[in-house]
Each structure stands twice: as structure tokens, then as C-alpha cells.
C-alpha positions as CSV (number, residue, x, y, z in Angstrom):
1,X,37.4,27.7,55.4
2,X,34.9,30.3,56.0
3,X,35.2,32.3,59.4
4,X,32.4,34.2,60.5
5,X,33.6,37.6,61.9
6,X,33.5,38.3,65.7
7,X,30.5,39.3,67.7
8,X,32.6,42.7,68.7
9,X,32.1,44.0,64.8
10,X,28.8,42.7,64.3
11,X,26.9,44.2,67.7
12,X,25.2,42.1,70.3
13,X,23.1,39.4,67.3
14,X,26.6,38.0,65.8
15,X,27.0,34.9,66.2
16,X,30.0,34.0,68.2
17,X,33.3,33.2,65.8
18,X,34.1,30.0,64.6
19,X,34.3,27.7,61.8
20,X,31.6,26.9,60.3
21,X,30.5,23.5,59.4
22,X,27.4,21.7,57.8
23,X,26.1,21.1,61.1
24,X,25.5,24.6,62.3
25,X,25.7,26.4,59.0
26,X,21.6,27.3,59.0
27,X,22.9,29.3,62.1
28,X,24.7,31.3,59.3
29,X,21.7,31.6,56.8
30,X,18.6,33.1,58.7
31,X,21.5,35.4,60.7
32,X,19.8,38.4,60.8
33,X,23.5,40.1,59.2
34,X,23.1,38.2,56.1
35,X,21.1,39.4,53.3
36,X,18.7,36.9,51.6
37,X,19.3,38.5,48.2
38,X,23.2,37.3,48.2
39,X,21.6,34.0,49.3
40,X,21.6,31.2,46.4
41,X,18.1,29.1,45.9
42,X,17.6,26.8,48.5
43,X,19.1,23.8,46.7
44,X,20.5,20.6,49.2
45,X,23.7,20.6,50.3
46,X,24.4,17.5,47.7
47,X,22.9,18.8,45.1
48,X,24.5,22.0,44.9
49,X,27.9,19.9,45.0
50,X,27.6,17.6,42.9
51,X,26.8,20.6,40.0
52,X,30.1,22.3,41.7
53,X,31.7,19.4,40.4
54,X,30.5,19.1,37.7
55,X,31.1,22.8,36.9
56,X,34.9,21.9,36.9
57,X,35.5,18.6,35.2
58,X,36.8,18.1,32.0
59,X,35.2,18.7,29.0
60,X,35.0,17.7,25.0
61,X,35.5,19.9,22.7
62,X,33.6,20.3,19.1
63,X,36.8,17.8,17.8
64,X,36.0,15.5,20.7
65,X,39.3,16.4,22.3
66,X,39.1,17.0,26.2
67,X,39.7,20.4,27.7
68,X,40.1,21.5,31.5
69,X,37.9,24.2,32.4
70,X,39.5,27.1,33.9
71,X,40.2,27.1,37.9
72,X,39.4,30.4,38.3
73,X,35.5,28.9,38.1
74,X,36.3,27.7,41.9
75,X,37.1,30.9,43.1
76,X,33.5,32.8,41.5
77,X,31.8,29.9,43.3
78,X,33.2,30.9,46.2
79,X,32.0,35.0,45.8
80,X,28.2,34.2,44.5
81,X,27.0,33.9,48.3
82,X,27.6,32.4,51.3
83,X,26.2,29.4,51.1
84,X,27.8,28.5,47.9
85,X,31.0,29.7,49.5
86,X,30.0,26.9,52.6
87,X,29.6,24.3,49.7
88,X,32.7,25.2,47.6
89,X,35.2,25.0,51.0
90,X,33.8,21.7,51.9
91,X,33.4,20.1,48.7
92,X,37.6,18.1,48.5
93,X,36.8,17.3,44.8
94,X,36.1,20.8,43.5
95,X,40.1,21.4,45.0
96,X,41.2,18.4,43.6
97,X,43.9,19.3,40.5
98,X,42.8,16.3,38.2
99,X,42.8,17.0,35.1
100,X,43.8,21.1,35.4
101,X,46.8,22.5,33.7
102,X,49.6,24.2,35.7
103,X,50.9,26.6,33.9
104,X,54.8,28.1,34.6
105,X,54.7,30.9,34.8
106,X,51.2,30.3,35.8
107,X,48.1,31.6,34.2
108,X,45.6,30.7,37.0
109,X,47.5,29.3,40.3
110,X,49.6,32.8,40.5
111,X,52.0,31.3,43.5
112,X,52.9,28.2,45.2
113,X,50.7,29.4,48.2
114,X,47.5,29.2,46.1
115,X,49.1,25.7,44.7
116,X,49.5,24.8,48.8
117,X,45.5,25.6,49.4
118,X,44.3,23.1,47.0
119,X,45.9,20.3,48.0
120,X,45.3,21.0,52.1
121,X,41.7,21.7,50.6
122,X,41.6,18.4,48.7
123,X,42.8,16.6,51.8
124,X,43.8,12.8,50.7
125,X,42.0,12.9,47.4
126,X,44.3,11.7,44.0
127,X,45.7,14.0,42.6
128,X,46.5,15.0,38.9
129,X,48.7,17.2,37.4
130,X,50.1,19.1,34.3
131,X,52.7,21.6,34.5
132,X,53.1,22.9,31.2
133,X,56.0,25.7,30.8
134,X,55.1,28.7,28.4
135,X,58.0,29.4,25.8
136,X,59.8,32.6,26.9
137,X,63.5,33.9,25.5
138,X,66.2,31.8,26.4
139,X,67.9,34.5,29.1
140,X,64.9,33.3,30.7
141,X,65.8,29.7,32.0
142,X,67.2,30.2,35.0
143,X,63.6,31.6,35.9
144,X,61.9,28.9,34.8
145,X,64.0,26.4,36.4
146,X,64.1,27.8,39.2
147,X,59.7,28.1,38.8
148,X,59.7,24.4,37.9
149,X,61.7,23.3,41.1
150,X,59.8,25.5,42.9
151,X,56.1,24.1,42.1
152,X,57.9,20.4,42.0
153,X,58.8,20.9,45.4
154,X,55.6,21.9,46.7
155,X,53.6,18.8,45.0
156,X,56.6,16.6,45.9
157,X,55.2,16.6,49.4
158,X,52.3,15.1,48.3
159,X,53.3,12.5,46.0
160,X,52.2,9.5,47.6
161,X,48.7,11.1,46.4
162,X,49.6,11.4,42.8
163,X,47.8,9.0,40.6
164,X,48.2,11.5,36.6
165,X,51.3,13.2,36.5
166,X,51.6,14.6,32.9
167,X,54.5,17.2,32.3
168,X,55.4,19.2,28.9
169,X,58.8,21.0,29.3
170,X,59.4,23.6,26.2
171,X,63.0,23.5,26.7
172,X,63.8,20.1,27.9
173,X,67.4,20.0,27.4
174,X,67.9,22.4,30.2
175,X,64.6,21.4,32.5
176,X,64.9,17.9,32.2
177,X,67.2,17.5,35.8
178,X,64.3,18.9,38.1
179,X,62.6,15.9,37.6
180,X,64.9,14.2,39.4
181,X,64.3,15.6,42.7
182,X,60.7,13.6,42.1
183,X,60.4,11.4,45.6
184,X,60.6,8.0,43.9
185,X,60.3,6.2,46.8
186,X,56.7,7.5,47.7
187,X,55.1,7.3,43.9
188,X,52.7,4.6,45.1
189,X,49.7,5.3,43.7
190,X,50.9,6.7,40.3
191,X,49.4,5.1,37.4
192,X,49.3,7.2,34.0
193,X,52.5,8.9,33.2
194,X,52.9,11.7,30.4
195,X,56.0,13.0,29.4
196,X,56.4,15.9,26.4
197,X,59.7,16.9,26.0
198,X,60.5,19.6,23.3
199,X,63.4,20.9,22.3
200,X,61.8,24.6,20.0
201,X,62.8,22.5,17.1
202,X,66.4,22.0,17.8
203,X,68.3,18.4,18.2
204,X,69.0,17.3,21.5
205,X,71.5,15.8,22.3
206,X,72.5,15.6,26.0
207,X,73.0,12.3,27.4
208,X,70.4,12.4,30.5
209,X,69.0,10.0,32.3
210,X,65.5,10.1,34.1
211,X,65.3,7.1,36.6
212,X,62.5,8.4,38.9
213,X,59.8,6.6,37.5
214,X,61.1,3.1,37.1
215,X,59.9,1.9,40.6
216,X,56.6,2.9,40.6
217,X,54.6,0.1,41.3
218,X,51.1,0.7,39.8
219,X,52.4,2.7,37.0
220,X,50.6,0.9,33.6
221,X,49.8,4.1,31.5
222,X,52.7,5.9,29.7
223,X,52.7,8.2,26.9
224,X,56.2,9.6,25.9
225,X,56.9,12.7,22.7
226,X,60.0,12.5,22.8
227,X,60.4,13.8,19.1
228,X,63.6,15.3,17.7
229,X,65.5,13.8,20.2
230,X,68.7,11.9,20.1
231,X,69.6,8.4,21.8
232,X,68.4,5.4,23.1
233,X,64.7,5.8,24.7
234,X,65.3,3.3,27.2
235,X,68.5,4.5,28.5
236,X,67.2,8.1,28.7
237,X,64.3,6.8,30.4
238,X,64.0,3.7,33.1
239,X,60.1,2.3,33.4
240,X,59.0,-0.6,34.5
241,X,58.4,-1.9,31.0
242,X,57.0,-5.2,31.7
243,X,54.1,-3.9,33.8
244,X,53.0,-1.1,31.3
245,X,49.5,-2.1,29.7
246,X,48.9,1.3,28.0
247,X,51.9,2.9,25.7
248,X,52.3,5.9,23.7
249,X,54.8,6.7,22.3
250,X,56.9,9.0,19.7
251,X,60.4,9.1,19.3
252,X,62.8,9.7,15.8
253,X,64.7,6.7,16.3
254,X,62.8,3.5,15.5
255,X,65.1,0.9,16.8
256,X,64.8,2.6,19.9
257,X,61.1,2.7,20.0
258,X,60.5,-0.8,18.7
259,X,62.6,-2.1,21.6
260,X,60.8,-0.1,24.2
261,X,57.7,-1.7,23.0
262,X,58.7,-5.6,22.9
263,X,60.3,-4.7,26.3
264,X,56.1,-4.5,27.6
265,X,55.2,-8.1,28.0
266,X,51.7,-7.0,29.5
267,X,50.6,-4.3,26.7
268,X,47.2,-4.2,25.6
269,X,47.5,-0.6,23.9
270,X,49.8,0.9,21.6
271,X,50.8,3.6,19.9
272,X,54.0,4.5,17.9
273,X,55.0,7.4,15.8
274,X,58.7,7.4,14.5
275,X,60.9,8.0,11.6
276,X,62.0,5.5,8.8
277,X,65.0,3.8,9.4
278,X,68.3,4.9,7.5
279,X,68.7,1.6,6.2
280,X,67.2,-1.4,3.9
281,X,68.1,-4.0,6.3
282,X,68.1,-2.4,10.3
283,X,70.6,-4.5,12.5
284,X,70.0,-5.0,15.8
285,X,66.5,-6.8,15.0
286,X,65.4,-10.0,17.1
287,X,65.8,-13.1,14.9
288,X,62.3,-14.3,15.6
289,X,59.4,-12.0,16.2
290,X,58.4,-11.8,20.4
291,X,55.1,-12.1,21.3
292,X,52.7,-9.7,23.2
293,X,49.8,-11.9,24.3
294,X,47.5,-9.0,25.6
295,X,48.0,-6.6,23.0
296,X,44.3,-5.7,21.2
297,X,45.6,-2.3,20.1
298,X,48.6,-1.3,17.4
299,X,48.7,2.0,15.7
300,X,52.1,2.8,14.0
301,X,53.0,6.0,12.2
302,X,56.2,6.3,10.3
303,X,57.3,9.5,8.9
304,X,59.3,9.0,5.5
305,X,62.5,11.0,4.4
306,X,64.3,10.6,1.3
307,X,68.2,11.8,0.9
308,X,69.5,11.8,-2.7
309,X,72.0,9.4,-3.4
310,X,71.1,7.3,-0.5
311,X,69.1,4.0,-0.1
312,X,65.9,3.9,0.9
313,X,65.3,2.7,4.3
314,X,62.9,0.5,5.9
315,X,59.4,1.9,7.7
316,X,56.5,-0.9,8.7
317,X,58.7,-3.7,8.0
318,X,60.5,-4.4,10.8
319,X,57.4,-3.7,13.5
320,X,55.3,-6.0,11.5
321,X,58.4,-8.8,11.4
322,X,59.6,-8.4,14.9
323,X,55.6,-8.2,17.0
324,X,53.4,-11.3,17.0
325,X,50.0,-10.3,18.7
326,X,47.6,-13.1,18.8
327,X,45.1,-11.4,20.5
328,X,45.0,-8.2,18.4
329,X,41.6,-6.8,17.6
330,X,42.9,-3.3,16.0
331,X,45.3,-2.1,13.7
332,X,46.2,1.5,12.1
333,X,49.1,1.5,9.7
334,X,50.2,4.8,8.3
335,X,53.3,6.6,6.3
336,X,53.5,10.5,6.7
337,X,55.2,12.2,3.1
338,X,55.2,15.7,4.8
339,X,59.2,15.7,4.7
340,X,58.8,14.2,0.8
341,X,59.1,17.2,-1.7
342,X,57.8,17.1,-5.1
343,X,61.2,18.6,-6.3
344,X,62.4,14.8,-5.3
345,X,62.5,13.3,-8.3
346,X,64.5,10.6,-7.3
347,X,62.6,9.4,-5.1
348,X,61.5,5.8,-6.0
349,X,58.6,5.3,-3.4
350,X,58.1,3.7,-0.1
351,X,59.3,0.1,0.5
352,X,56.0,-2.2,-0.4
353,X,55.3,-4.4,2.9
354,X,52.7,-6.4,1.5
355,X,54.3,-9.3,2.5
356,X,55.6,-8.7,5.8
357,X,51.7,-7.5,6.4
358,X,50.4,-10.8,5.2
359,X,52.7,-12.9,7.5
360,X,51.8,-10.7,10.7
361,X,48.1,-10.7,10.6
362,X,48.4,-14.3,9.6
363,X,49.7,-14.5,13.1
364,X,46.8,-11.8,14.2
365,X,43.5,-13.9,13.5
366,X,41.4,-12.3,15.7
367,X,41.7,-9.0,14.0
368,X,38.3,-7.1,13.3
369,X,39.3,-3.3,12.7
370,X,42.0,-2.7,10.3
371,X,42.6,0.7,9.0
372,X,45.4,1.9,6.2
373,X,46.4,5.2,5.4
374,X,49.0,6.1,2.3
375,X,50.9,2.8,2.5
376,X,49.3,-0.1,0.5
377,X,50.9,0.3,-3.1
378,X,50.0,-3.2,-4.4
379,X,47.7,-6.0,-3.5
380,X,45.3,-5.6,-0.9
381,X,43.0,-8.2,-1.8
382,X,45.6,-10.6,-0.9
383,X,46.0,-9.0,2.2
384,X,42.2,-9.9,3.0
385,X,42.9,-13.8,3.0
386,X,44.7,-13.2,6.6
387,X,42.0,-11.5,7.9
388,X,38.9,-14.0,9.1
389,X,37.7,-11.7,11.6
390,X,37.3,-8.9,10.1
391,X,34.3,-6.5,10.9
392,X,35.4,-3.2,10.1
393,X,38.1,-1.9,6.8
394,X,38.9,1.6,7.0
395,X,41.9,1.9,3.6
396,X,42.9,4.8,2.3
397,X,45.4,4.4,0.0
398,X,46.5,3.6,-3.6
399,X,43.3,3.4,-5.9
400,X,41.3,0.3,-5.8
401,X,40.0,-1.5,-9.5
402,X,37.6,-3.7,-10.3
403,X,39.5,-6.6,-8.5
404,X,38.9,-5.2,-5.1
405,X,35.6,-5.7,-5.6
406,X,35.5,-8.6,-6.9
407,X,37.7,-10.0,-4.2
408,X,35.0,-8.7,-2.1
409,X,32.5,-10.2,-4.1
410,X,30.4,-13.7,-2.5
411,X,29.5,-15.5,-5.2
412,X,28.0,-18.6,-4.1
413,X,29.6,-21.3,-6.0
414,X,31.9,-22.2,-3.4
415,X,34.8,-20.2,-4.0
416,X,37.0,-18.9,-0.7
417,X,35.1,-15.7,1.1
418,X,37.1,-13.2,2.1
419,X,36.3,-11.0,5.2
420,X,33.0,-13.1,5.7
421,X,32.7,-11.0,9.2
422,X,32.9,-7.6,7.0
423,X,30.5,-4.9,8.4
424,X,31.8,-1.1,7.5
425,X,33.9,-0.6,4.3
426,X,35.2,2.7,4.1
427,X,37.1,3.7,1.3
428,X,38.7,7.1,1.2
429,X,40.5,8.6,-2.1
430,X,40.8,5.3,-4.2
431,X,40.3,7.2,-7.3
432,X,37.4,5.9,-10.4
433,X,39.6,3.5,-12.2
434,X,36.6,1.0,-11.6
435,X,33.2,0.1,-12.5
436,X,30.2,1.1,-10.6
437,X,28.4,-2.3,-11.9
438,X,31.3,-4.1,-9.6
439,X,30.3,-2.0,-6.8
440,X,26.8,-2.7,-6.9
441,X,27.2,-6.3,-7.5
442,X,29.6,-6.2,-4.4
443,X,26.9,-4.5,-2.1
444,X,24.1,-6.8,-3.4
445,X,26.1,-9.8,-2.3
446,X,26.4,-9.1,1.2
447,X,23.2,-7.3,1.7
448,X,20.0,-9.0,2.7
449,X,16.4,-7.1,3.5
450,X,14.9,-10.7,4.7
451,X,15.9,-13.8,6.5
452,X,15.3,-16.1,2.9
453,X,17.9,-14.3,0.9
454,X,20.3,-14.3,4.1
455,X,20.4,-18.6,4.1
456,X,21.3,-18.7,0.9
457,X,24.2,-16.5,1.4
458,X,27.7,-18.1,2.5
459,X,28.3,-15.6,4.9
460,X,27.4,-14.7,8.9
461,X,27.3,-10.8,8.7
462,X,26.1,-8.3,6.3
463,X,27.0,-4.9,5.5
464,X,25.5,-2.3,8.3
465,X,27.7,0.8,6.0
466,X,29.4,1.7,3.2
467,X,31.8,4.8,2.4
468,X,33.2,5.5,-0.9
469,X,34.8,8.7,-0.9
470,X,36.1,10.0,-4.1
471,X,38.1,13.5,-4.0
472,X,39.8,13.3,-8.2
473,X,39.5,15.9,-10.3
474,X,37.6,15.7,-12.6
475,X,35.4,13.6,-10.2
476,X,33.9,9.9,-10.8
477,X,30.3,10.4,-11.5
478,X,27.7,7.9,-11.0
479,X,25.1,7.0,-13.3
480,X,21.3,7.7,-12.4
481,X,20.5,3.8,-12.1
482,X,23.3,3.1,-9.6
483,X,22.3,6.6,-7.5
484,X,18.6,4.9,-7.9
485,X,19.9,1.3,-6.8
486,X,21.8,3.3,-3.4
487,X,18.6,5.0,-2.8
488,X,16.9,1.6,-2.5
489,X,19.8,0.1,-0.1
490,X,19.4,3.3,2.4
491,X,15.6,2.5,2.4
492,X,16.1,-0.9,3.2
493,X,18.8,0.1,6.3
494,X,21.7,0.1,4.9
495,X,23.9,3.7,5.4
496,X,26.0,3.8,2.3
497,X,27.1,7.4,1.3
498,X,29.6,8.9,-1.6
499,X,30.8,12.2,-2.9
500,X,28.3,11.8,-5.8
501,X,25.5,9.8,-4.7
């Protein structure tokens, strides 16, 4: 808080000391001791806090990525004048840590005093946090241990307040046990959970055990990076699975992670990023797949790794054999090749999952977003058969021929439609072993400029965009007529856009 100094260093006009408070703080402004040019414009109380707050929230960044805004913002607000000082000290959300790194050692909250002042300044507001250790040398970790329990013991005694609490530990083998002194008992109102445990590269491969969370009674949202880590997720970690409706996670063992997730009755949301397994045919596997009835969200990345000599193992399979989502509405698939090096030569391929993909979305009707990335290698038409709902196909892949757009293709003389629902086809890298007359004839049969040509199309939805993205070299050029024939569809409303036309 602001304290006025004492009438006995002002002379016989001060005005007596005390706190000040928005009930007497025009006593403060037209004192004849304070200057009217330090004085901000004469904005409302309100006003000028709600642009404080505003001043400090998170932001997005040119990659639409949010960003916290630096705290040291609160403090100048504080030093423009003394009025905005008066607003900054009673405005609880501008001291409010949501959302605002904590860094260890700490770039802008220097001690665990200036930690203490925002939350007594916040008063019973939730609280966020992230404390986020900065790699130093490793004759350094007693420091930063001893820094961790430190600012862990000064927001423990808040943390019946916490509702974020999102923690990155650089050298997790070693830090990992301060967590424990966490006050289970009293993390009522935590809901979103983040956990990033590094290990500077290296394998890790203690057998810990972090229990504090698994109690917390409104916890839903959890988001773990756990990669390059060794064991069982669920026995380094206790959570109350079933109640989690938001997870993220990334861990190298994908037994591990695939049993984490069917352990989450109530999902609506997740996201997985693992390794392939070591093996054709994973043990361990439930018999039948187990159903998620909430989930609306799956996004599963699996890195690929090839040892000579040895089998290949499996990657999508297994997720797409062992989760049966009813209710699904989205679904990324992808394979990662960065650990795949040219000089492997005997390297055969990924696994095709055609198959297994068919038989999960044929469980998955409701599905209107699907998007593939580097792990169709055969018949994606076929794919298309499960998929009723369909609004939106985002595959980038193997190259597509003149089948896929045939497939695609409504003909009117009562053959099956596939993807009637389709809206947005974007096609990414897919090469020019195809025709651009198949194209065309593609996009004229499920575009309509009027409501006649519409009724005598078997289909509900037309095309609102089209992306064909061709990167080859030499590139696939398009002739003058089709370029024409585009022109005419952007005219008419639909947004259809290539490399070369």
C-alpha cells in the first residue's frame, strides 16, 4: 500500500499519515505537495484498471502462441504517478500470478519476499504459476534445489488458491522430490496441471514416484512431457485418471502412454506423442478395444526408429485397435522420420494401418475433421467409406492419382458418395502423378453457384475451399484453361488456391 508521509516532514498542509484508500484518495490529488505534472489524465478509477489489467495479461504472438508479458510492467505502473500508483496497489488482479513465469533463479521476482507481496496483494484471487528452472552447470544443483524448495514453500501456503500450476524442471532426475512437500490435502481448487520434466538429453532412470496430485478433486486438465524418460507413466505419476477431461501427453514408452489414456473414462481431449513400439505384435494390449464416450478430440504422434537387423515395430496400430470413440469429431494422425536416416537402407517402411484405420472410424461416425500427416502409404479412398460426417480432410501424405479424385467424384447415377458432408480439402505434397481434368471434374461436382444445380446434386454440402499444394521438383504446372476454370470458381465464392494457379 501507499503511505502518505507524516505531517512533521511535510510542514503544517500535510495531510495527517495514513493509508490511503479510494474513499479519501482526492484528499491526496489536489494536496497542495503533489505536483499536477506527475498526475496521470483524469481517467475513472475503473477505467484506469481495467487497462492495468489489461496491460498484464497474456498475449499471442505472430505464431498465435501465448506469451506472459513481463512483471516488471506492474512495478513502472506503480512509479508513473500517484494516482496510478493508488490504482496499481488496489487493483488484486494486476498481483495476481496467472499466467506469469517464475523463473529459478528468477529473472523478474528477484526473492521470495517480492514472491510473498503478490500473493498478500492478490488477496484470495486464483492463482497460477510456472516455475521454470534455467539450466546452469551441474555443481549447481544443490542451489537450485535448495531455490525450488524455497519458492515451493512460500506458494505452498497458499495452495488452497492454486487453480494452474505448470512446472518445467531442467534437471528432473535430481528436482523431482521437492514436489513432494506439495500440501496435497489443500489442492482444492486446482484444475489444469502441467508437468515438463527434462533430463539435458540424458535417460532417466530413477524409480520416483510423485503422488501429490492424485487427490485433487477438481483437477481435469493435465499435460505431461515426460520424454526420454524411463518406466511406467502411471506408476511414476498417481492422477485421478478417471476424472481427467483434458490430456496431454508425451512419453517414449507407448504401452505406458496408451494405458494412461484408456485409464480417463471422462476424456473429451487428447493428445499423445510417443515412440514406436519395439515389436510387431505389443503384449500387454486389451483384447477388446475400451470405449471413451466423451472423447471429441484425438491427436497421436509417433516417432519412428529403425535398428538394423531388427523387426519393425508397431506405431498407430495398437491406439487405433485398443480406443473406440463414438463421439469423436477430430482426428490428427502423424509419423515423425527425424530419427530415420537416408544411410538406412534397410529400412522397409512404416507398418501400413489402413486397416486398423478403417475399423476405428467405422466405430467413429461422427467424425468431421480428419487430418494425416506422412502415414497413409496405400488406399485412402477406402478410408473415406467410414467417414459419413466428414466436413473437413486435411492429408498430407503419399501422392494422390487420378483415383482419389475420382473417389471424390459425385456422379449422379446412383453410385455410393463418399464424404457427402465434405467442405475443405486440403491437400499438401501429393505430388502431380494425376490429371488436372480429374480435378476440375471433382470441383465441378460438388460446387453449385445457384439453388437449381444444387437439387440435382446427391449431396447436402458443397465445397466452401480447396488447397492443393504441390512442392516437386520440377513442379506440376497447370494448363491456362484449368488456371481460367479456378479463376471462375473464386469469382463465384469458392477459395481454391495452389502453388501454380
Amino acid at each position: 500500500m501507499l503511505r502518505e508521509s507524516s505531517s512533521k516532514s511535510q510542514g503544517p498542509h500535510a495531510v495527517p499519515s495514513r493509508y490511503i484508500t479510494p474513499k479519501n484518495f482526492n484528499d491526496l490529488k489536489f494536496h497542495p505537495h503533489v505536483n499536477p505534472m506527475t498526475r496521470s489524465p483524469d481517467l475513472p478509477f475503473e477505467l484506469l484498471e481495467k487497462i492495468f489489467i489489461l496491460s498484464i495479461e497474456p498475449a499471442i504472438d505472430r505464431q498465435g502462441r501465448p506469451f506472459s508479458k513481463c512483471l516488471g510492467t506492474v512495478f513502472v505502473l506503480c512509479h508513473v504517478c500517484a494516482f496510478w500508483r493508488f490504482v496499481a496497489l488496489h487493483t488484486r488482479q494486476l498481483w495476481n500470478l496467472g499466467g506469469t513465469p517464475i523463473f529459478l533463479p528468477s529473472r523478474w521476482i528477484r526473492s521470495h519476499a517480492a514472491t510473498k507481496m503478490f500473493l498478500e496483494r492478490s488477496a484470495d484471487l486464483p492463482v497460477s504459476f510456472h516455475l521454470c528452472q534455467y539450466p546452469v552447470t551441474r555443481k549447481h544443483h544443490s542451489y537450485r534445489i535448495r531455490n525450488l524448495e524455497g519458492i515451493l514453500d512460500t506458494i505452498n501456503q497458499i495452495s488452497e488458491r492454486w487453480e494452474t500450476f505448470h512446472v518445467t524442471l531442467e534437471e528432473a532426475e535430481h528436482e523431482v522430490n521437492a514436489l513432494e512437500k506439495i500440501p496435497a490435502e489443500r489442492l482444492d481448487n486446482l484444475k489444469k496441471l502441467v508437468l515438463t520434466l527434462r533430463n539435458r538429453g540424458g535417460r532417466w532412470g530413477r524409480d520416483a514416484s510423485l503422488k501429490v496430485f492424485s487427490s485433487a478433486p477438481q483437477l481435469q486438465d493435465v499435460s505431461i512431457n515426460m520424454m526420454s524418460t524411463s518406466g511406467s507413466l502411471s506408476h511414476f505419476i498417481s492422477l485421478p485418471w478417471r476424472q481427467l477431461t483434458q490430456l496431454s501427453v508425451g512419453h517414449d514408452h507407448p504401452s505406458s502412454v496408451l494405458h494412461a489414456v484408456l485409464a480417463c473414462t471422462s476424456l473429451v481431449s487428447a493428445s499423445i506423442t510417443t515412440r514406436q513400439w519395439t515389436q510387431m505384435f505389443p503384449t500387454m494390449l486389451p483384447a477388446v478395444p475400451k470405449e471413451l464416450p466423451h472423447l471429441e478430440r484425438l491427436d497421436i504422434l509417433v516417432h519412428l526408429h529403425h535398428e538394423a537387423g531388427a523387426d519393425e515395430g508397431e506405431h498407430l496400430g495398437p491406439f487405433l485397435h485398443c480406443i473406440m470413440a463414438p463421439a469423436l469429431k477430430f482426428l490428427a494422425l502423424e509419423l515423425g522420420f527425424s530419427e530415420i536416416k537416408d544411410e538406412d537402407e534397410s529400412w522397409l517402411g512404416p507398418v501400413d494401418f489402413v486397416m486398423p484405420l478403417a475399423i476405428f472410424l467405422s466405430r467413429a461416425l461422427q467424425l468431421e475433421h480428419l487430418r494425416t500427416t506422412d502415414c497413409i502409404t496405400s488406399d485412402m479412398v477406402g478410408v473415406l467409406f467410414f467417414t459419413p460426417a466428414l466436413k473437413w480432410l486435411e492429408y498430407s501424405d503419399a501422392g494422390v492419382d487420378d483415383e482419389f479424385f475420382a473417389g471424390l467424384e459425385i456422379r449422379g447415377d446412383g453410385s455410393p458418395v463418399l464424404a457427402p458432408h465434405l467442405e475443405q480439402l486440403d491437400l499438401n505434397n501429393v505430388g502431380d502423378e494425376y490429371e488436372e481434368a480429374r480435378v476440375q471434374a471433382m470441383i465441378a461436382s460438388r460446387w453449385w453457384a445457384d439453388d437449381a444445380q444444387h437439387n440435382s446434386l446427391p449431396v447436402t454440402s458443397r465445397l466452401k475451399r480447396v488447397r492443393l499444394w504441390n512442392e516437386d521438383i520440377p513442379p506440376k504446372l497447370f494448363s491456362p484453361e484449368f488456371e481460367l476454370k479456378m479463376k471462375q470458381y473464386r469469382s463465384e465464392g469458392l477459395d481454391v488456391r495452389g502453388f501454380y494457379f
